[in-house]
C-alpha positions, 0 to 999 in steps of 0.5 A: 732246238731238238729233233723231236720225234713226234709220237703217238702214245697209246695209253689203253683202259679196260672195262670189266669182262662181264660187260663185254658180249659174246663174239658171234660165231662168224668171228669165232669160226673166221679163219686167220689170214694167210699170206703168200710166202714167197722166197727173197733172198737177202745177201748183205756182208757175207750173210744170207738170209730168207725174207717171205714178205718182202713182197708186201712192199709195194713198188708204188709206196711213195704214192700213198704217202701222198694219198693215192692208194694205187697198188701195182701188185693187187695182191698186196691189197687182197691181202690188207683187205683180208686182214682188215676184214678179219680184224672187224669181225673179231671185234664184233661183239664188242661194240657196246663196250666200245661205246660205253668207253667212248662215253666214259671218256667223253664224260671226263672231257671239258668239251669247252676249254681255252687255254690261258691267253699269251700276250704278244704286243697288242694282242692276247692269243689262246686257243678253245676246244668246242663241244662236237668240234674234231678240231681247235678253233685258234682266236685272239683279243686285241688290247685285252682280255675283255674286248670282242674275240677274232678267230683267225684261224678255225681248224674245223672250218679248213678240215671240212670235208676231208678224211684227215687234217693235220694242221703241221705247224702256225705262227703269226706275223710279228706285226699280227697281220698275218698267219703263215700255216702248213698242213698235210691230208694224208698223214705224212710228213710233207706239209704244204704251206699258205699264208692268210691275211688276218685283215680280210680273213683270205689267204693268199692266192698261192700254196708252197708244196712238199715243204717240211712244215718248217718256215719262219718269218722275217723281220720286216713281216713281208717275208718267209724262209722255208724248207724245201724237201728233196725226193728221200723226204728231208729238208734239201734246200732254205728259201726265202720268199716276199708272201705278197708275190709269192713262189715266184719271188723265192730266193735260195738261202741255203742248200744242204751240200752232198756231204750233208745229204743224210741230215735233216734240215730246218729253221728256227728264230732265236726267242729276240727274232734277231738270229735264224738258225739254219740247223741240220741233224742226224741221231746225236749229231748237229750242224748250225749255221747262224744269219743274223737278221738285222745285219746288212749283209746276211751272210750265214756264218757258222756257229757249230760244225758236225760232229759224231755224237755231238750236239748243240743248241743256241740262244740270244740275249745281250752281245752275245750268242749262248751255246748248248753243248756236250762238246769235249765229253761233257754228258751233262752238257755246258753253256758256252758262249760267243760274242755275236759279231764273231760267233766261230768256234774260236771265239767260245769261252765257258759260261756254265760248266757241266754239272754231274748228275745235273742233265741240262736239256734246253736252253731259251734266252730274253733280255736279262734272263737265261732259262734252261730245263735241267733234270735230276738224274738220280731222281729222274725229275725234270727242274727249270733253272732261271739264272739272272745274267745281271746279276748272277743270281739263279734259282731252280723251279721244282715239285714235291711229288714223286713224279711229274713233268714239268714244260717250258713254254717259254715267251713270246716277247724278248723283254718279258716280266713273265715265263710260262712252263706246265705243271702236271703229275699222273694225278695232277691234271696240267696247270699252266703257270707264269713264273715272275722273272723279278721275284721269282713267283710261280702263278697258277693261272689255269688249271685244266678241268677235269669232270668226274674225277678226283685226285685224292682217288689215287695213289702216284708212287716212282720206285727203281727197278734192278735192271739186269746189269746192276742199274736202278730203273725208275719205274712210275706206278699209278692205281687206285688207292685201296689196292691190295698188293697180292699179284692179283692186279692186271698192269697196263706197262708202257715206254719208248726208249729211243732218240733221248726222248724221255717219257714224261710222267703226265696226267691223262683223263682216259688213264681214269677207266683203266685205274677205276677197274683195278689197273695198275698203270706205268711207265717204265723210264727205260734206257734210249731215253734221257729220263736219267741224263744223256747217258742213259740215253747212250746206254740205250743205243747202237751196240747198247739197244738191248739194254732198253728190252732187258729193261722192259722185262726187268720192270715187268718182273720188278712189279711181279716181285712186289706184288703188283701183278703176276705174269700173263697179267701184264699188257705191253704197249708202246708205239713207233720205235717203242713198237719194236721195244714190244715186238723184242720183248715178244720174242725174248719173254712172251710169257710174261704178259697177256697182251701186247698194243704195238703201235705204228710198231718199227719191227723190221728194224733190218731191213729197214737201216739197211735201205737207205732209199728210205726217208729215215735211215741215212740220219738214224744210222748213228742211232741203230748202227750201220748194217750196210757197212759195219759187219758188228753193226749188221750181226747186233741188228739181226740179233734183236730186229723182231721181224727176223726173230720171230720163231715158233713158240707161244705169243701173247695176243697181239694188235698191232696198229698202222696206217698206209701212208706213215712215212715213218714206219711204212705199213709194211714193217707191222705187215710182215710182222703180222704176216710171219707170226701167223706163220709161225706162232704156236698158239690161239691167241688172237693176233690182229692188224689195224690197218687204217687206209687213210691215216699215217703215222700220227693216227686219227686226226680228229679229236673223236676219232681218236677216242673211238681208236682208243675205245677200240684199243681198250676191248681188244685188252679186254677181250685178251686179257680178262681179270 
């Protein structure tokens, strides 16, 4: 039951400089654009400070969250039209190649594929990709594999006619008669929820807007709980509502109390559908309150409160509830459990012990079984541990590569034979596989198929960088076999590094391009994630972030010093809060790289946690620090926040990839950004933004699209950073 932040991972290729044509003169002759400077000053705990671009915010922002761009300074729209137009014209010149990728791409796809079906009661439920399809197409089969496909829900069918369709979140009913769904139209986070009847294929005549896509239903099939949002855009209020009367039926099961305000709020079911958990969460801290449904009474109890730094998760089997937690200094986490009818603090007892060097991350619960993902914190590899509550016997489920990733996925009924986790390495393309609970047997039961391509091709090597402070960094490295070790080599260097989301070391069909020409692709297992524990999350963190910079760099002069590259050979990319990771590294070492892909890049981290009006700073202060408040939190902020770092000195080229309605990171963060390097930088090196006018956070939602904003990502690599 973790936050997870949902980010777009840009994982960029290159075709060889010779195949991409000349640039016209237009595009070489065109002029960067310029933006006003304007002074605004900022007076915050004793310090001032100069902003020039705080006027790229537009008054009427929340409008185009929603869709509507309705500028009320139109000279901020003059502006992201004149660097969008610049932005095409130095691009031209590269479309063959862009085509060409697109292709490339399209060839390495299985253009017809459905995933493994998952049981559930009388029904077998899976999902197919169709070719020339944008979006997937959900159906099921009723008694089994063999009987006639019913497609319930044709996300294709739902998105014709719009710009973007994100399709936020489905489940169907537990008596497979109805599917409750939410979905968003221009990229942010709201999602508005409906409910169709898979009996007469029409949805009801009612939609709950301004939800946060997070619903769960009811054990009698009649009813849904769902969260409301209040004005900052997090979960204020629980309802629950009878889906054949609809919004009007709506009564209020929760509501966040003011002390709460700067949580987020959703729900979820334990894996019996017995327990609703009503969570709340800020950075590193959470709060459950726990309704068990099949009570008469419902009342909500609470099972864990909030504490800085603290958090929980919790699951179902037998008597009793199982509590995930780092509670009283255990970093590596402990289970802790509570008899159902009295779940209070009081009542925990110790069930698993923390286990040093052992980081167990998530925890689900079925009838005789516990299930937890466990990592390896030396090795930095992820486990699956599978612990018998009868009889006490458990067993770990690892690989033998040197680096993978591995999924759980769990079941969808309580008393099941089997559990399904994914399997897949850099190499290795994804397998899902059912795991047999009674004899511990792991079966293969679909591989994904991957054209033109052959694993035996490369090489898959986890090696561990000196970071600047004496820590081992691991560092997953992937190229073609053959590869001659002379710093010759261009690098394609990605990470992320925050909120404890660990990068996975996973298999990727585009990443094929780029290792065919001679790239060496890799992700650096940077601190802010948990790719070596929950410590290595903390030391990545609040006064501890720049670890996660120095890290970066300390990766980039690993593979320098081994031969895999030389500096100005090295693209940097990363996305989200990984965009400002590449906005720091940018001011700290730009020497080092060619060119950097900053993607829906968090760089005006500053100004950014210093307002809390904004739908994430009041939950992400316990993560960044409190420049409000705190005068160290403040000056530590300021010292690394890119946008207030930027100075007058040579930059890598630059691109920078955003979307007018991401509520996340608004459009303006990489704006200013843009706005001041082009202000201050010494160099020639092309510095684009890729402002997209009807996308969010998450980009493209259409599958080619999506190719075609990859391809793009490509020729500006390689027209920046040629062999």
């Amino acid at each position: 039951m973790k936050i997870s932040l949902k980010i777009k991972i840009i994982l960029v290729s290159a075709l060889l400089i010779s195949s991409c044509t000349s640039l016209n003169k237009k595009g070489l002759d065109m002029k960067p654009p310029q933006a006003n400077r304007i002074e605004k000053k900022i007076q915050q705990l004793g310090d001032v400070r100069v902003d020039e671009y705080a006027w790229i915010r537009d008054e009427n922002w929340k409008r185009f969250i929603d869709g509507n761009l309705d500028f009320a300074n139109p000279e901020i729209k003059k502006y992201l039209d004149q660097e969008v137009a610049y932005t095409e014209v130095q691009m031209q010149g590269t479309e063959k190649i862009q085509n060409e990728i697109y292709q490339e791409v399209l060839g390495r796809l299985n253009e017809n594929e459905e995933t493994y079906p998952v049981k559930y009661k009388e029904y077998f439920y899976y999902k197919k990709e169709v070719k020339e399809k944008n979006y997937p197409i959900y159906c099921r089969k009723k008694g089994s594999l063999d009987a006639s496909e019913e497609v319930y829900f044709d996300v294709n069918k739902e998105a014709q006619g719009k710009k973007l369709y994100q399709l936020k979140s489905g489940d169907v009913s537990h008596d497979n008669r109805f599917y409750a769904y939410a979905f968003n139209l221009t990229g942010s986070l709201a999602g508005t929820i409906k409910v169709r009847n898979l009996e007469t294929g029409r949805d009801f005549d009612w939609e709950i807007p301004n939800t946060t896509s997070s619903f769960v239903w009811d054990v009698d099939h009649k009813h849904i709980f769902y969260v409301l949002r209040a004005d900052n855009g997090r979960g204020r209020a629980i309802y629950r509502m009878n889906i054949f009367e609809g919004p009007k039926s709506k009564k209020l099961v929760y509501e966040k109390p003011k002390d709460r305000e700067s949580m987020f709020l959703w729900v979820s079911l334990s894996e019996s559908q017995r327990f609703l958990s009503i969570n709340l969460a800020e950075s590193g801290s959470r709060e459950i309150h726990v309704i068990d449904l099949l009570s008469k009474n419902r009342k909500a109890k609470l099972l864990a409160s909030a504490k800085p730094g603290v958090e929980y998760s919790f699951t179902h089997s037998g008597g009793y509830l199982y509590i995930l937690t780092n509670h009283q200094g255990a970093t590596d986490f402990k289970v802790m459990k509570t008899p159902i009818s009295s779940p209070e603090y009081k009542n925990w007892s110790l069930f698993l012990n923390e286990e040093k060097g052992i980081y167990k991350e998530s925890l689900s619960g079925y009838k005789d079984y516990l299930v937890l993902e466990i990592k390896n914190n030396k090795l930095a590899l992820p486990q699956l541990f599978v612990l018998n509550l009868k009889t006490g016997k458990s067993k770990i489920i690892k690989m033998q590569e040197d680096a993978y990733s591995i999924s759980f996925m769990g079941a969808e009924e309580f008393d099941t034979p089997t559990v399904r986790y994914s399997y897949q390495s850099p190499a290795t393309p994804k397998q899902t596989v059912d795991y047999v609970l009674a004899t511990g047997e792991s079966i293969v039961r679909k591989q994904k198929e991957v054209p033109n391509y052959q694993a035996s091709d490369f090489e898959v090597k986890r090696e561990f960088a000196n970071a600047h402070d004496g820590e081992k960094i691991p560092v997953t490295i992937m190229y073609k076999k053959g590869l001659k070790l002379d710093g010759s080599n261009r690098v394609y260097q990605y990470a992320y590094g925050s909120y404890g989301n660990s990068m996975p070391a996973y298999f990727s069909a585009y990443r094929v391009s780029l290792l065919n020409r001679g790239f060496v692709f890799v992700i650096a297992h940077v601190r802010g994630g948990s790719d070596k524990g929950h410590q290595w999350y903390l030391e990545g963190k609040m006064m501890k972030k720049k670890n996660t910079f120095l890290d970066f760099v300390s990766v980039s002069q690993h593979l320098i010093e081994r031969g895999y590259t030389s500096a100005k050979k090295i693209v940097a990319s990363g996305g989200s809060a990984g965009g400002l990771l590449v906005g720091a590294v940018a001011n700290m070492n730009p020497e080092l790289y060619c060119s950097m892909i900053a993607d829906v890049a968090f760089v005006d981290v500053l100004n950014t946690i210093s307002d809390p009006s904004l739908p994430l700073t009041p939950p992400e202060w316990l993560e960044w620090g409190n420049p409000i408040k705190n005068k160290e939190h403040f000056e530590y902020i300021k010292s690394y926040s890119p946008y207030d770092n930027v100075k007058a000195q040579d930059y890598p080229a630059m691109l920078f990839n955003s979307g007018i309605s991401d509520e996340q990171v608004t459009y303006w963060e990489p704006t200013k950004m843009v706005a001041k390097l082009r202000n201050m930088k010494t160099d020639n090196n092309l510095l684009l933004l890729n402002m997209k006018m009807h996308s969010g956070h998450a980009g493209a939602s259409k599958k080619h699209e999506g190719i075609k904003e990859y391809a793009f990502d490509l020729a500006f690599i390689l027209k920046t950073c040629p062999n």
